[in-house]
C-alpha positions as CSV (number, residue, x, y, z in Angstrom):
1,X,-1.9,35.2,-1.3
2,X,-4.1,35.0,-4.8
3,X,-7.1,36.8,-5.4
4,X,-9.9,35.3,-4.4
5,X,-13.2,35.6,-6.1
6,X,-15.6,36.2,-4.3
7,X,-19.8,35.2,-4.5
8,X,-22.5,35.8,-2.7
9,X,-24.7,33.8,-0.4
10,X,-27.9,34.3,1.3
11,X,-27.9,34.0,4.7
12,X,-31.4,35.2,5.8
13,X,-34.3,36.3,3.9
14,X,-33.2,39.6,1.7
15,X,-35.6,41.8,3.5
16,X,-34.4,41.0,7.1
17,X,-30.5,41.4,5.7
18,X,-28.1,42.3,3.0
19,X,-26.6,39.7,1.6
20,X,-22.8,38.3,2.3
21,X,-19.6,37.9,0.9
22,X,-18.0,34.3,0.8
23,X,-14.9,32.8,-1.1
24,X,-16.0,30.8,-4.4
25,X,-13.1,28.3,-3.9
26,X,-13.4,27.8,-0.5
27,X,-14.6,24.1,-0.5
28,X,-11.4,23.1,-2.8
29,X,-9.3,25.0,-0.3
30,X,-10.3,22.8,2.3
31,X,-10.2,19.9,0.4
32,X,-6.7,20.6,-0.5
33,X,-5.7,21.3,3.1
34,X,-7.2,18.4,4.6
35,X,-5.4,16.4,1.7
36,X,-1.7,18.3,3.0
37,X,-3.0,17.0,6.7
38,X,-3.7,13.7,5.9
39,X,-0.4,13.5,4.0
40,X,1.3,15.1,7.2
41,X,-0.5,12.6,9.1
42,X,1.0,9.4,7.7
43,X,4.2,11.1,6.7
44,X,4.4,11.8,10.9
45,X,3.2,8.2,11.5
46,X,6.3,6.7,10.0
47,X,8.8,8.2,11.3
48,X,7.4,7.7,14.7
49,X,7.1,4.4,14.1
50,X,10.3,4.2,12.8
51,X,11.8,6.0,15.5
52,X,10.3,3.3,17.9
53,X,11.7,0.4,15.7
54,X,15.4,2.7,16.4
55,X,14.7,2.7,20.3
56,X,14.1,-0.6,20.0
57,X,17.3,-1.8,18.7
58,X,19.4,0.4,20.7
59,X,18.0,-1.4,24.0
60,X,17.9,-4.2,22.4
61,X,21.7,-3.6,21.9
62,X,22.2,-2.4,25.4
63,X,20.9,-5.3,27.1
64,X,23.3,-7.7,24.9
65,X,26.2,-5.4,26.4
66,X,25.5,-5.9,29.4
67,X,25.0,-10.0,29.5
């Protein structure tokens, strides 16, 4: 995994405690993951859907046999 740079980020006032350590490209990290999801998502969709339209013809198939 890359280097990450690193920034910091006030959580609570400084005097109550120090301050901590979060990565600067964490919000384009997530975007980009949630962008591979989505694109897993739909990518998943079809082929369930395609594998229903396959199921489909096979009984469909089946059932002619057998009249």
């Amino acid at each position: 995994m890359e280097n990450m740079h690193l920034r910091r980020v006030r959580t609570m006032p400084r005097h109550s405690q120090s301050l901590t350590m979060a990565p600067y490209s964490s919000v384009s990290l997530v975007e980009q993951l949630e962008d591979r999801i989505l694109c897993h998502e739909k990518t998943t969709a079809a082929l369930v859907e395609h594998a229903f339209r396959i199921k489909d013809d096979i009984v469909n198939s089946l059932q002619k046999m057998q009249n």
